[in-house]
N, C-alpha and C positions, 0 to 999 in steps of 0.2 A: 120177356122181350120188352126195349123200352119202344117209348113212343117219342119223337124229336118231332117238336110242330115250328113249323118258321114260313119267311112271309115270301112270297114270289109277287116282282114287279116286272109287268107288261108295254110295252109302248113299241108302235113303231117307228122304224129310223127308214126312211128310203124307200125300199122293197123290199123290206124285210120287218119281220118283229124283235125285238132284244128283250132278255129274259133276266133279271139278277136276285138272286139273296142275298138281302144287305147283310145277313147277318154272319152267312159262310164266306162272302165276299166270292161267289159260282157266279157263273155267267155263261150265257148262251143265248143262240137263235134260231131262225127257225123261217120258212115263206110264207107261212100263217100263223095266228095268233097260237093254235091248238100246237103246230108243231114245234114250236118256241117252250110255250110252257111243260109239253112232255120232253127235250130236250133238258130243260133246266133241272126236273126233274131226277133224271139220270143223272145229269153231272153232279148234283149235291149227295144223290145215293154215292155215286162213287167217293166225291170226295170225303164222307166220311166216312165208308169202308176204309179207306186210305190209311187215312188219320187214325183210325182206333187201333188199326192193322200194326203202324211205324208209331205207335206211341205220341203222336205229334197233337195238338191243340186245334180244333176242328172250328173255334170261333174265331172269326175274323171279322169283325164290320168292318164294312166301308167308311170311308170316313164322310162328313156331312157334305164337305164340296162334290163328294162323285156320286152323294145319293141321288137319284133321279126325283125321289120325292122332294126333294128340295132348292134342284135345278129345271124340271118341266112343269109346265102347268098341269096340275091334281088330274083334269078331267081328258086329259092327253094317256093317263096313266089307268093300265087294270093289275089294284092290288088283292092280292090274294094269298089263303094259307094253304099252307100244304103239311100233309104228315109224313116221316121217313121213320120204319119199321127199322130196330139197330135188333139185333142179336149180340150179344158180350160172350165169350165162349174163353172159358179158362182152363189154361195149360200146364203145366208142370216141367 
C-alpha cells in the first residue's frame, strides 16, 4: 500500500470554513473548522480513487493566483498535512 502525503489549507469565508489541496486542486467546506477539514479529506480520497480507477493524472496544482497561500494573509490561514492510504490492485 502506498502512502500520498499532501497539504490541506484552512480559512474561513463567512460562516463557513473552506478547505483546499493545492496540490490535487480538491476543495471543500464545512460549518466548523473540523468539518471542513474531514470533508476535504474525503473528497481527495475520492478524487484519487477516481483517477487511479479512469487511468487519469490525479495532480493538479492550483495555480499561484488562486493559492490562498498567496492571496490571504499567512496567519488567517491553518496549513496542514494529511496522509491518503492508495491500494494499486492489478488486473488482467
Amino acid at each position: 500500500m502506498d502512502m500520498f502525503v499532501f497539504t490541506g489549507i484552512l480559512w474561513k469565508e463567512d460562516n463557513e470554513y473552506s478547505a483546499l489541496c493545492p496540490e490535487l486542486d480538491v476543495a471543500s467546506q464545512g460549518k466548523t473548522s473540523a468539518e471542513a477539514r474531514k470533508n476535504l479529506l474525503e473528497a481527495a480520497s475520492l478524487h484519487l480513487e477516481g483517477s487511479f480507477e479512469d487511468g487519469l493524472p490525479y495532480l493538479r496544482p492550483v495555480t499561484s493566483a488562486n493559492d490562498p497561500r498567496n492571496t490571504l494573509p499567512l496567519d488567517t490561514l491553518e496549513i496542514f498535512k494529511f496522509k491518503v492510504d492508495v491500494a494499486v490492485k492489478a488486473y488482467a
